[in-house]
PDB file of N, H, CA, C and O in Angstrom:
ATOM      1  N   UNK A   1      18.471 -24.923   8.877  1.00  0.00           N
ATOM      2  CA  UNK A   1      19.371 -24.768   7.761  1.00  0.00           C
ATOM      3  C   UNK A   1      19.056 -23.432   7.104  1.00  0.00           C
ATOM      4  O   UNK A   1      17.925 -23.260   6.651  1.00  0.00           O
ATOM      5  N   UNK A   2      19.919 -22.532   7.024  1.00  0.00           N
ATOM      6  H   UNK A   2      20.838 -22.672   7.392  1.00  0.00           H
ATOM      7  CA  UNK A   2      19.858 -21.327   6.399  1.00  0.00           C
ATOM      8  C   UNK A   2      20.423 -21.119   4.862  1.00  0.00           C
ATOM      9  O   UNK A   2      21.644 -21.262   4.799  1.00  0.00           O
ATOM     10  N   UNK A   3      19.891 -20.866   3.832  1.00  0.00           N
ATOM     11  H   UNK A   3      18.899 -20.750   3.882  1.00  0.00           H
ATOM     12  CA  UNK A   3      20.007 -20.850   2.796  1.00  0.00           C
ATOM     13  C   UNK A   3      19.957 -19.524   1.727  1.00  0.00           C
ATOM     14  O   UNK A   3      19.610 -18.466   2.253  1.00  0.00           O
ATOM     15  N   UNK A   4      20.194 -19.496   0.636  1.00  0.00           N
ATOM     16  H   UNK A   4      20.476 -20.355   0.208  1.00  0.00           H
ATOM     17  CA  UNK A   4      20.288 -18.519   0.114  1.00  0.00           C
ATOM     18  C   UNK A   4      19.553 -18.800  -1.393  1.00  0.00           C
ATOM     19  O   UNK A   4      19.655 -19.897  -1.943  1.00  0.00           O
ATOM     20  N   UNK A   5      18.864 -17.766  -1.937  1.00  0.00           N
ATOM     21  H   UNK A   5      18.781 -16.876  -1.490  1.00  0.00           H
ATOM     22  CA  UNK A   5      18.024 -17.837  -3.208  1.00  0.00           C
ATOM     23  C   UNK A   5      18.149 -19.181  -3.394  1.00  0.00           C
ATOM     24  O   UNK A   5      19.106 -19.556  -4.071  1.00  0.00           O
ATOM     25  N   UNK A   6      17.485 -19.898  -2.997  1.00  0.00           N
ATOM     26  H   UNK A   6      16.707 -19.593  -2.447  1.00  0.00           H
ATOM     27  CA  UNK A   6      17.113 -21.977  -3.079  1.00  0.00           C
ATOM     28  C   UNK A   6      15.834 -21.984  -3.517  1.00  0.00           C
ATOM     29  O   UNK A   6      14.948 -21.388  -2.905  1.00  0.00           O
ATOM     30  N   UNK A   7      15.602 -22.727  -4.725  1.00  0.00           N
ATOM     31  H   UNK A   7      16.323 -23.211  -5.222  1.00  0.00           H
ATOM     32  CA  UNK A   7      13.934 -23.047  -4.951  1.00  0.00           C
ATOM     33  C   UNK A   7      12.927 -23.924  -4.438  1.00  0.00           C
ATOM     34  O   UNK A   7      12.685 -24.642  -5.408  1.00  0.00           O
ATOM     35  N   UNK A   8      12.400 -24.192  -3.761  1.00  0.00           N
ATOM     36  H   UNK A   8      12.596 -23.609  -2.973  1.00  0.00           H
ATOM     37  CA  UNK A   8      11.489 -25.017  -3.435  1.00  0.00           C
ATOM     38  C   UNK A   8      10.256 -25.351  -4.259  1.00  0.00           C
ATOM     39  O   UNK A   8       9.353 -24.628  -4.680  1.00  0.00           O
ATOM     40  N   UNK A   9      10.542 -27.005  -4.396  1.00  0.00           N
ATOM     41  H   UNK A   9      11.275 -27.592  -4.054  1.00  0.00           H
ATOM     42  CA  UNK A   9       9.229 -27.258  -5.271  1.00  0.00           C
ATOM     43  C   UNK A   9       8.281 -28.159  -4.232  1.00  0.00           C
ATOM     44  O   UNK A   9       9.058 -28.679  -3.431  1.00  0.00           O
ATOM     45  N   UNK A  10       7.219 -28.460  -4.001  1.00  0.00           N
ATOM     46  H   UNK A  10       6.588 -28.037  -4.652  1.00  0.00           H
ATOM     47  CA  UNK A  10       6.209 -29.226  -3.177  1.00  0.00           C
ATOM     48  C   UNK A  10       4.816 -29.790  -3.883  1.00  0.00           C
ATOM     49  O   UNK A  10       3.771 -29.225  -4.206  1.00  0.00           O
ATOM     50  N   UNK A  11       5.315 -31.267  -3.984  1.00  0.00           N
ATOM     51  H   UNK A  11       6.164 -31.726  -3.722  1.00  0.00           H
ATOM     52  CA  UNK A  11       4.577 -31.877  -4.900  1.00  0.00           C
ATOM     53  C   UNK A  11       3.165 -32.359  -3.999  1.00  0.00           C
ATOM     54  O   UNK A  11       3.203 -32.710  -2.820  1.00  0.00           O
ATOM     55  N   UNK A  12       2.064 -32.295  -4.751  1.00  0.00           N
ATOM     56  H   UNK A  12       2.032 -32.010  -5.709  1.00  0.00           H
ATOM     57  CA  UNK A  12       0.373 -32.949  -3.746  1.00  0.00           C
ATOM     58  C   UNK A  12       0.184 -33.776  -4.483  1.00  0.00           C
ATOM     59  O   UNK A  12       0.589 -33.915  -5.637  1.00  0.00           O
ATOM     60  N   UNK A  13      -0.579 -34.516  -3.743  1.00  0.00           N
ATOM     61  H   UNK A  13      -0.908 -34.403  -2.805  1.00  0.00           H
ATOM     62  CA  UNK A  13      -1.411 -36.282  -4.411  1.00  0.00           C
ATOM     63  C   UNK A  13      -1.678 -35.803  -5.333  1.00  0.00           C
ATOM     64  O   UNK A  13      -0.960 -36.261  -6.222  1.00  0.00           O
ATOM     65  N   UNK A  14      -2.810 -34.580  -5.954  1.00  0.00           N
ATOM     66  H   UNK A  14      -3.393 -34.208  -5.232  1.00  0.00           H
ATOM     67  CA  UNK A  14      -3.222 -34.714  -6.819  1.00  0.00           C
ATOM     68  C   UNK A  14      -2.974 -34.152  -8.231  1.00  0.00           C
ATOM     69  O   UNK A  14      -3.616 -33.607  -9.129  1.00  0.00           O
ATOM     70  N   UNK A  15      -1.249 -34.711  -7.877  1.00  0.00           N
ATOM     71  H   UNK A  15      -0.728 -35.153  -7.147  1.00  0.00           H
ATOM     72  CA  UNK A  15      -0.406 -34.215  -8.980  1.00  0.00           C
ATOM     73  C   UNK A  15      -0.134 -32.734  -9.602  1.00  0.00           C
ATOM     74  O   UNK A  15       0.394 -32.618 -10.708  1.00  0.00           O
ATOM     75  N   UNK A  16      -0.486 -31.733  -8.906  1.00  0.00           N
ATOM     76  H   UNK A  16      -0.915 -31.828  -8.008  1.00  0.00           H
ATOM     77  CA  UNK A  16      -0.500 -30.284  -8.737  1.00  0.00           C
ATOM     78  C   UNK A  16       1.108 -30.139  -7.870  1.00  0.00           C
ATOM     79  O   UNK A  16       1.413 -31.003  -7.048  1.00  0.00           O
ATOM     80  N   UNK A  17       1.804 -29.268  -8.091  1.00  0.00           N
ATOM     81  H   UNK A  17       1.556 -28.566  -8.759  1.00  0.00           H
ATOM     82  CA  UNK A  17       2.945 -28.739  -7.642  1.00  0.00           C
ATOM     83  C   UNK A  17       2.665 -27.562  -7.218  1.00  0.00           C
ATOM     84  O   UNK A  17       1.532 -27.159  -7.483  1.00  0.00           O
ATOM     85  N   UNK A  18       3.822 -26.420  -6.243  1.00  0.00           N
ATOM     86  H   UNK A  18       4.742 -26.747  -6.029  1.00  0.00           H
ATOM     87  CA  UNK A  18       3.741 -25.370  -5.436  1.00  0.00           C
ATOM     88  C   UNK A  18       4.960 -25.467  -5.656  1.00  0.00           C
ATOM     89  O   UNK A  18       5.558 -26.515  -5.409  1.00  0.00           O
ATOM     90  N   UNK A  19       5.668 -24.210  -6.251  1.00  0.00           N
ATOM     91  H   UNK A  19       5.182 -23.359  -6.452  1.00  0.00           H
ATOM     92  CA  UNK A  19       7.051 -24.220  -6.434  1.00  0.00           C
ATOM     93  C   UNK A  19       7.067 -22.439  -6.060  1.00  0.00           C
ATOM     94  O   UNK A  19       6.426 -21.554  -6.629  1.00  0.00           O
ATOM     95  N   UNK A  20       8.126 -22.308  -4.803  1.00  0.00           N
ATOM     96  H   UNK A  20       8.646 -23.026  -4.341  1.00  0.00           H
ATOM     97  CA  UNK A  20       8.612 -21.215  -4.443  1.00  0.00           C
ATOM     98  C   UNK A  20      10.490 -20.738  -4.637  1.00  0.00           C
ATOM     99  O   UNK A  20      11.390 -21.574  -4.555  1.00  0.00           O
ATOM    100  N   UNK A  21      10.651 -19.688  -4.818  1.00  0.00           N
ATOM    101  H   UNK A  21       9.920 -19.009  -4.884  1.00  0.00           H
ATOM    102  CA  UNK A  21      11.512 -19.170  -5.289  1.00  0.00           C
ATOM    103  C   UNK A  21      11.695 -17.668  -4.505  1.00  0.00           C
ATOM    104  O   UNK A  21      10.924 -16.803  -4.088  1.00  0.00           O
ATOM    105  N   UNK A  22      13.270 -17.882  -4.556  1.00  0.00           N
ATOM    106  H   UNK A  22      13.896 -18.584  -4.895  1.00  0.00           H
ATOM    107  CA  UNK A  22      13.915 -16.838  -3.448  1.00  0.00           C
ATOM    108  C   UNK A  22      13.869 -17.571  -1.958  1.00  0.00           C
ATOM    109  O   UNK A  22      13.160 -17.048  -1.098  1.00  0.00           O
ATOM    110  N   UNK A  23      14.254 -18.190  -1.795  1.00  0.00           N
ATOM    111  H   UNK A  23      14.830 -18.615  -2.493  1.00  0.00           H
ATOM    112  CA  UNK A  23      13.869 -19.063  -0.377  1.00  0.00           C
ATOM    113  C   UNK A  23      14.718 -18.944   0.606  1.00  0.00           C
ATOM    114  O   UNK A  23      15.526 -19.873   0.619  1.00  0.00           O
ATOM    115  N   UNK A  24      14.858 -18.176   1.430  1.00  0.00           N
ATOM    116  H   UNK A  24      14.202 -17.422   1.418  1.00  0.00           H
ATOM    117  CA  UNK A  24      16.161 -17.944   2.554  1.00  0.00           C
ATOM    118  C   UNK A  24      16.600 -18.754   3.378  1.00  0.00           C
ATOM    119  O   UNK A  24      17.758 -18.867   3.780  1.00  0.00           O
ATOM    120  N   UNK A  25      15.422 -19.514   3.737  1.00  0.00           N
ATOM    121  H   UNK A  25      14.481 -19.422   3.411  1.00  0.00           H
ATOM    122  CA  UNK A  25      15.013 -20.374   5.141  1.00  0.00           C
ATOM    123  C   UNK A  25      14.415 -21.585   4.678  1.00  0.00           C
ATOM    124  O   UNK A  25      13.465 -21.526   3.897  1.00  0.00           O
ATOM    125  N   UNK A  26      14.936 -22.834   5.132  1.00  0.00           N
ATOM    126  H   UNK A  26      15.708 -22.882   5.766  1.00  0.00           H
ATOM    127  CA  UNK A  26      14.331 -24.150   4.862  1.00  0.00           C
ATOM    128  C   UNK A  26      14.644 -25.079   6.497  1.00  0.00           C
ATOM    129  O   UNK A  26      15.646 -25.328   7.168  1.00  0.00           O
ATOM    130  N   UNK A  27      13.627 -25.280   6.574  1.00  0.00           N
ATOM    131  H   UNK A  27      12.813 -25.078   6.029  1.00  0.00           H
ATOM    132  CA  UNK A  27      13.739 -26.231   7.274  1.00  0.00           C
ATOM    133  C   UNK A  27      12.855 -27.021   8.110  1.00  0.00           C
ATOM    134  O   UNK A  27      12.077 -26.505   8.912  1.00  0.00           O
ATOM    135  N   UNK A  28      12.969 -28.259   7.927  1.00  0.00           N
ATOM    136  H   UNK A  28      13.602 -28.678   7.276  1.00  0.00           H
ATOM    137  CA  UNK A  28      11.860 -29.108   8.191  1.00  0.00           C
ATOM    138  C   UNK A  28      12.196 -30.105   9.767  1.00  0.00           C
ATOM    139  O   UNK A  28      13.240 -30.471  10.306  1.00  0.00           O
ATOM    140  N   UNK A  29      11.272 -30.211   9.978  1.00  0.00           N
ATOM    141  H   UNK A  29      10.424 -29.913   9.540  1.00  0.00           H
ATOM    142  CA  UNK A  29      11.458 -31.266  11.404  1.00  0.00           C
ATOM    143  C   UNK A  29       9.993 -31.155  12.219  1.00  0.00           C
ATOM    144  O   UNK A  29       9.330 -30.169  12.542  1.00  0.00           O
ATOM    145  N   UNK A  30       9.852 -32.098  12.345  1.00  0.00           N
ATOM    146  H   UNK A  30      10.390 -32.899  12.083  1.00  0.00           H
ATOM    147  CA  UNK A  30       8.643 -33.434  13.150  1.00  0.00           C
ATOM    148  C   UNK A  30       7.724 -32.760  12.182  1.00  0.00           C
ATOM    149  O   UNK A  30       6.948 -31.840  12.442  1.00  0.00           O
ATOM    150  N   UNK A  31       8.004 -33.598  10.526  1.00  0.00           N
ATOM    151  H   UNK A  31       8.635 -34.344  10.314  1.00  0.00           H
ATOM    152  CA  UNK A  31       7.058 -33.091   9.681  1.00  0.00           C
ATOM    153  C   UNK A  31       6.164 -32.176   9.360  1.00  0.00           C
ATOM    154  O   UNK A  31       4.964 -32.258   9.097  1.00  0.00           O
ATOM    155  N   UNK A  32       7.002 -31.175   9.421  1.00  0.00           N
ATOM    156  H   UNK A  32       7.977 -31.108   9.635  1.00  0.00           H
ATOM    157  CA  UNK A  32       6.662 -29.371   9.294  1.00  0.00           C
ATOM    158  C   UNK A  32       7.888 -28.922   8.548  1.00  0.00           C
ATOM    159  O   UNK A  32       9.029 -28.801   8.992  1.00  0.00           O
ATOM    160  N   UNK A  33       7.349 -28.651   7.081  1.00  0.00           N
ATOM    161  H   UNK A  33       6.421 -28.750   6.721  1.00  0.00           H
ATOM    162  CA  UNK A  33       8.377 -27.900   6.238  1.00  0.00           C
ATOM    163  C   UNK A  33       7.900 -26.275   6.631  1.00  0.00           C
ATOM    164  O   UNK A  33       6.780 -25.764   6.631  1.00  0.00           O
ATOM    165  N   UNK A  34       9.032 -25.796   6.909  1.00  0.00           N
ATOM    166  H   UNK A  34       9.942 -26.211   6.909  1.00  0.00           H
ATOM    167  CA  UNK A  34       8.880 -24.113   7.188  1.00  0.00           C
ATOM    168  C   UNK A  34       9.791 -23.544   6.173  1.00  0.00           C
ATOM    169  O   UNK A  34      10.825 -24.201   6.054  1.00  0.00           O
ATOM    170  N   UNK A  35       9.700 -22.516   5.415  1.00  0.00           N
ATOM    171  H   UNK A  35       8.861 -21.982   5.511  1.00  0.00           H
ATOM    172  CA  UNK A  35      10.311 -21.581   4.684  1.00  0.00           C
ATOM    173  C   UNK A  35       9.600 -20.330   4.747  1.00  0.00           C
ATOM    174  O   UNK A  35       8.488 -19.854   4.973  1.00  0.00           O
ATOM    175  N   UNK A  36      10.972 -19.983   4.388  1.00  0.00           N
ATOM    176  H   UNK A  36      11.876 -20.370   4.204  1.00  0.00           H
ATOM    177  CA  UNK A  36      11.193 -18.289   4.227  1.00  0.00           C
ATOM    178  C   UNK A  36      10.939 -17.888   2.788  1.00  0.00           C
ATOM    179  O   UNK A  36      11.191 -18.787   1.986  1.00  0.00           O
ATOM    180  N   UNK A  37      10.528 -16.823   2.304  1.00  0.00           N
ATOM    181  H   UNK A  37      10.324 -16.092   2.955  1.00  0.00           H
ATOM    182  CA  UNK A  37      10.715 -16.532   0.893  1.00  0.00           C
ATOM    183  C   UNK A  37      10.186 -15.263   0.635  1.00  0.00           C
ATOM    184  O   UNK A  37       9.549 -14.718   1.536  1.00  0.00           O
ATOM    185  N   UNK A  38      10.375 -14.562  -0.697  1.00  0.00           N
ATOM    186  H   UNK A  38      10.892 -15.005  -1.429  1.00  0.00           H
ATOM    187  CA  UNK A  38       9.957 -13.637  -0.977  1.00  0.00           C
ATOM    188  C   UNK A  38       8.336 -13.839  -2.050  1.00  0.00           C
ATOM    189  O   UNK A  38       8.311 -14.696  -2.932  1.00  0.00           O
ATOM    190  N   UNK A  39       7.730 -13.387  -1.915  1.00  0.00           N
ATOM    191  H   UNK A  39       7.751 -12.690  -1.198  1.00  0.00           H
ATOM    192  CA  UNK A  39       6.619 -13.263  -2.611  1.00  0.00           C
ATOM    193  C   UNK A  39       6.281 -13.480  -4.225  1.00  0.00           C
ATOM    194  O   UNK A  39       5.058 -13.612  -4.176  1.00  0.00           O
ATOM    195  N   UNK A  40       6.403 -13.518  -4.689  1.00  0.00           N
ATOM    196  H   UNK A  40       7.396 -13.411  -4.729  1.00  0.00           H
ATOM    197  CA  UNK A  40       6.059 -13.198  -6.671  1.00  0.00           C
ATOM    198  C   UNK A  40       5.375 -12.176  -6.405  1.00  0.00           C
ATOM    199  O   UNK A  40       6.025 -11.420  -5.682  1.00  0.00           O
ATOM    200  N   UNK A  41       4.248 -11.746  -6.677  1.00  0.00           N
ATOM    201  H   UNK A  41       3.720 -12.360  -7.264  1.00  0.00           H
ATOM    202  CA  UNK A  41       3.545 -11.343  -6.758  1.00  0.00           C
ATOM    203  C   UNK A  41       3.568  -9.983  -5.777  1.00  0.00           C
ATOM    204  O   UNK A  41       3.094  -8.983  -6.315  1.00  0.00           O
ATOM    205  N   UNK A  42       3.998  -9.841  -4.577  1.00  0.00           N
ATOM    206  H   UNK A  42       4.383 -10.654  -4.140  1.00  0.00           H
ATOM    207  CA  UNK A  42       4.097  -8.690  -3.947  1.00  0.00           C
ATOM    208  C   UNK A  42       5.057  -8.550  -3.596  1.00  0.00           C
ATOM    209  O   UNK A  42       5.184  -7.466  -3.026  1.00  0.00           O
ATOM    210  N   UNK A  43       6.394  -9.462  -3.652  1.00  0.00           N
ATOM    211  H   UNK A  43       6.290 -10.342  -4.115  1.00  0.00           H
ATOM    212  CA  UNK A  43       7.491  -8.574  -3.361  1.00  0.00           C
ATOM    213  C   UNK A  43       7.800  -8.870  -1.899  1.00  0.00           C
ATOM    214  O   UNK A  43       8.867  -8.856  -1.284  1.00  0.00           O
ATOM    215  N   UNK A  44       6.235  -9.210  -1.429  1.00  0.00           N
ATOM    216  H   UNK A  44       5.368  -9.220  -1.928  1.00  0.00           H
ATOM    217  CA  UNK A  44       6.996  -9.063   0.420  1.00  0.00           C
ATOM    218  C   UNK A  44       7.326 -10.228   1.142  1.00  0.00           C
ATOM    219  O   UNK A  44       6.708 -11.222   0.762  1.00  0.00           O
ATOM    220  N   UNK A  45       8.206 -10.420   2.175  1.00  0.00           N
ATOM    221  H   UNK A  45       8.709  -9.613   2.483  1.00  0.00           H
ATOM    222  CA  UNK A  45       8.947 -11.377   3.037  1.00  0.00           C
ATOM    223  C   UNK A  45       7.644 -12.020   3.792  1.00  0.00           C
ATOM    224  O   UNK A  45       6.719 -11.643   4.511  1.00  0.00           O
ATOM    225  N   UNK A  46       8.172 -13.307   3.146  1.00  0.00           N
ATOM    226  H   UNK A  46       8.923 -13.613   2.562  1.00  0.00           H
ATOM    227  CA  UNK A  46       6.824 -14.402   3.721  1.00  0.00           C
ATOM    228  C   UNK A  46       7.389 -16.019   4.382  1.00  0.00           C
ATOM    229  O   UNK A  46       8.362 -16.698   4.053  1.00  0.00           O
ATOM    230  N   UNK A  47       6.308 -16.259   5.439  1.00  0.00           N
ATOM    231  H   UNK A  47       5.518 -15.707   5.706  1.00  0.00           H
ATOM    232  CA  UNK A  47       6.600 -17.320   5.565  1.00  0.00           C
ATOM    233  C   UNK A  47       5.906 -18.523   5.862  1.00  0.00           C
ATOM    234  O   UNK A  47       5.022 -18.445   6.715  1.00  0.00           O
ATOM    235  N   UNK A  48       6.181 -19.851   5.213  1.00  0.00           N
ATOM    236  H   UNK A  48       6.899 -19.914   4.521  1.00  0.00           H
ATOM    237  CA  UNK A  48       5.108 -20.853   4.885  1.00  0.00           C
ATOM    238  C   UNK A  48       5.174 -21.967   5.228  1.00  0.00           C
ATOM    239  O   UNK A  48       6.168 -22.661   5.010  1.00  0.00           O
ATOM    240  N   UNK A  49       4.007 -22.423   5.909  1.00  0.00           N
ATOM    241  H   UNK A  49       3.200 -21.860   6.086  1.00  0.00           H
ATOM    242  CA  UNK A  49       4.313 -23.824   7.130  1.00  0.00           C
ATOM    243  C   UNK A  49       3.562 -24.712   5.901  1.00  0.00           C
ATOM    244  O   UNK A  49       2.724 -24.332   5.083  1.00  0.00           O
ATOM    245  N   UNK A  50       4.274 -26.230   6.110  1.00  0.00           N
ATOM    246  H   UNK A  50       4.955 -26.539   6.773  1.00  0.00           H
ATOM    247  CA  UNK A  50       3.543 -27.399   5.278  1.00  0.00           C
ATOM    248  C   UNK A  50       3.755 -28.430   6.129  1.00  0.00           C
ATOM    249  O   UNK A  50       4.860 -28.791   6.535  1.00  0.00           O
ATOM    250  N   UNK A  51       2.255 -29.116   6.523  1.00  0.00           N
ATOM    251  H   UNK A  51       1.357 -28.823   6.194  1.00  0.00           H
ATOM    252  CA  UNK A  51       2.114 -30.607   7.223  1.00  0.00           C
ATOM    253  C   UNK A  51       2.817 -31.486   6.336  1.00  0.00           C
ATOM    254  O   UNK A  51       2.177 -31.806   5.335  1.00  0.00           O
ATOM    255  N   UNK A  52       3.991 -31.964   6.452  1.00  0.00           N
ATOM    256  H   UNK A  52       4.511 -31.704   7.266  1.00  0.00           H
ATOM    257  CA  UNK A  52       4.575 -33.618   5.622  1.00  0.00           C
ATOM    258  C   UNK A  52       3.723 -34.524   5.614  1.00  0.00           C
ATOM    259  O   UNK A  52       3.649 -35.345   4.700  1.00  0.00           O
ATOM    260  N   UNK A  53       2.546 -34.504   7.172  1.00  0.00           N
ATOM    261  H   UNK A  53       2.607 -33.837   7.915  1.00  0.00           H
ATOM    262  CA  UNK A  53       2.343 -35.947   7.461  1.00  0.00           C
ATOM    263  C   UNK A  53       1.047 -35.459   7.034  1.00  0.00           C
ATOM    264  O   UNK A  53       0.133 -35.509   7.858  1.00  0.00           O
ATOM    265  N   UNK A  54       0.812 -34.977   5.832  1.00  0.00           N
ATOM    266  H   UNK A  54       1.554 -34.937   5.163  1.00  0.00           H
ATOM    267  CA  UNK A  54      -0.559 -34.576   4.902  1.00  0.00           C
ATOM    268  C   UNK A  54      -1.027 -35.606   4.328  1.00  0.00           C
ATOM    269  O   UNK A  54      -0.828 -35.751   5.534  1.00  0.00           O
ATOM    270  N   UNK A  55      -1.452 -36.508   3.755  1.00  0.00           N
ATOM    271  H   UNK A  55      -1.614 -36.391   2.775  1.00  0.00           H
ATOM    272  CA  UNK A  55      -1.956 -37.092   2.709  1.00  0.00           C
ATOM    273  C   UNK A  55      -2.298 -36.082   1.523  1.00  0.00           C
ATOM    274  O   UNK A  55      -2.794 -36.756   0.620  1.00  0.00           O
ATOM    275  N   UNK A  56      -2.249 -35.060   1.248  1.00  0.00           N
ATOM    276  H   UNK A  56      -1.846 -34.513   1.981  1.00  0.00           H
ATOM    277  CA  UNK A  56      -2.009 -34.214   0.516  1.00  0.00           C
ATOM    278  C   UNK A  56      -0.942 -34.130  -0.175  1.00  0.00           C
ATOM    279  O   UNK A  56      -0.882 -34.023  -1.400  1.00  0.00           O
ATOM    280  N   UNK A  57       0.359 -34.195   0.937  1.00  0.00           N
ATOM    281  H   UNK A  57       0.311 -34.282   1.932  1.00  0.00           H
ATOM    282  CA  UNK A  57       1.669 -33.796   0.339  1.00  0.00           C
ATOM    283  C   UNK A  57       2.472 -35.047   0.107  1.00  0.00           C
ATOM    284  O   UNK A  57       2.767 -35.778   1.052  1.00  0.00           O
ATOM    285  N   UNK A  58       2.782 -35.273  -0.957  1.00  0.00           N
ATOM    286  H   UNK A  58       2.542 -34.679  -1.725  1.00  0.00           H
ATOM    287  CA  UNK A  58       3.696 -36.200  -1.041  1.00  0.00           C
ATOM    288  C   UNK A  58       5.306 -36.112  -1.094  1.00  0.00           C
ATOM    289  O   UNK A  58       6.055 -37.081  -1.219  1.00  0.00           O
ATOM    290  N   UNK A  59       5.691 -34.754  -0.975  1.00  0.00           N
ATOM    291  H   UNK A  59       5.082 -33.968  -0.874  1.00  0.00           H
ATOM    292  CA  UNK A  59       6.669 -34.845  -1.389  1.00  0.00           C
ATOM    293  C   UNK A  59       7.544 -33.061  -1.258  1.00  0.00           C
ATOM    294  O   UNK A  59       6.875 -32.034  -1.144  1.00  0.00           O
ATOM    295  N   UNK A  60       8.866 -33.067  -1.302  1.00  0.00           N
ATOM    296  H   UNK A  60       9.409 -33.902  -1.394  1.00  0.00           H
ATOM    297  CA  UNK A  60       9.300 -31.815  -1.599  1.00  0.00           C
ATOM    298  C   UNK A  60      10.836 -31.889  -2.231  1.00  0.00           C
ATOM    299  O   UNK A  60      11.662 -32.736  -1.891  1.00  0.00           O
ATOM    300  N   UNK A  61      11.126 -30.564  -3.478  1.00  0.00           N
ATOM    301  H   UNK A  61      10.455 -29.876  -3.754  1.00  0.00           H
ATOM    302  CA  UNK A  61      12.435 -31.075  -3.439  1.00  0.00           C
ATOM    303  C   UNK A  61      13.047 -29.535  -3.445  1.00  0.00           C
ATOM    304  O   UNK A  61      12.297 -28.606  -3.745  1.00  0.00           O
ATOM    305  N   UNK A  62      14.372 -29.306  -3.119  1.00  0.00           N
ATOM    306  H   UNK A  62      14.981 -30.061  -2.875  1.00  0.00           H
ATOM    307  CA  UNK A  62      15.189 -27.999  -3.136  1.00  0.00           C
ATOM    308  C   UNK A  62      16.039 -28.175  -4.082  1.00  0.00           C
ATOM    309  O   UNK A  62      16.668 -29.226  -4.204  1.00  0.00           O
ATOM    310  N   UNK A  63      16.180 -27.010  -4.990  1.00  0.00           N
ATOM    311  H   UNK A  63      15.669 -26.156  -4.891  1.00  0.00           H
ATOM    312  CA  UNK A  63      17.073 -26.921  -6.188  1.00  0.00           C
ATOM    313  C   UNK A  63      18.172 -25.816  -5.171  1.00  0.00           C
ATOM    314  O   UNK A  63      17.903 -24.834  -4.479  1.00  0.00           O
ATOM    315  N   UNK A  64      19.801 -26.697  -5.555  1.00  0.00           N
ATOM    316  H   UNK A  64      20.020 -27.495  -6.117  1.00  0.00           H
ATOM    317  CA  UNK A  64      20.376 -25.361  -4.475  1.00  0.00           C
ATOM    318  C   UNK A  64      20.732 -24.637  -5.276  1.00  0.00           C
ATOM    319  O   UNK A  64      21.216 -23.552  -4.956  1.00  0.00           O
TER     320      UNK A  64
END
């Protein structure tokens, strides 16, 4: 699924969130969230793998 400036938020057990912004690229399958995004902090084109089947992660949501 290809997307355009979409936020991604990614919630952990231990109630701590990871929320990315500018997100080009989403897409998840055999519990592997992959996105695209631009950086905060540097500006540069990045991209970020998350295990679903974490006990870590509970969760993710996209603001479109």
């Amino acid at each position: 699924m290809n997307n355009n400036e979409r936020e991604v938020t990614i919630f952990l057990a231990n109630g701590e969130t990871l929320h990315f912004t500018n997100v080009s690229k989403l897409d998840a399958q055999a519990k592997i969230l992959e996105i695209d995004y631009i950086g905060r902090t540097t500006g540069n084109e990045r991209k970020g793998f998350f295990n679903l089947g974490s006990q870590n992660i509970v969760g993710y949501a996209v603001d479109y």
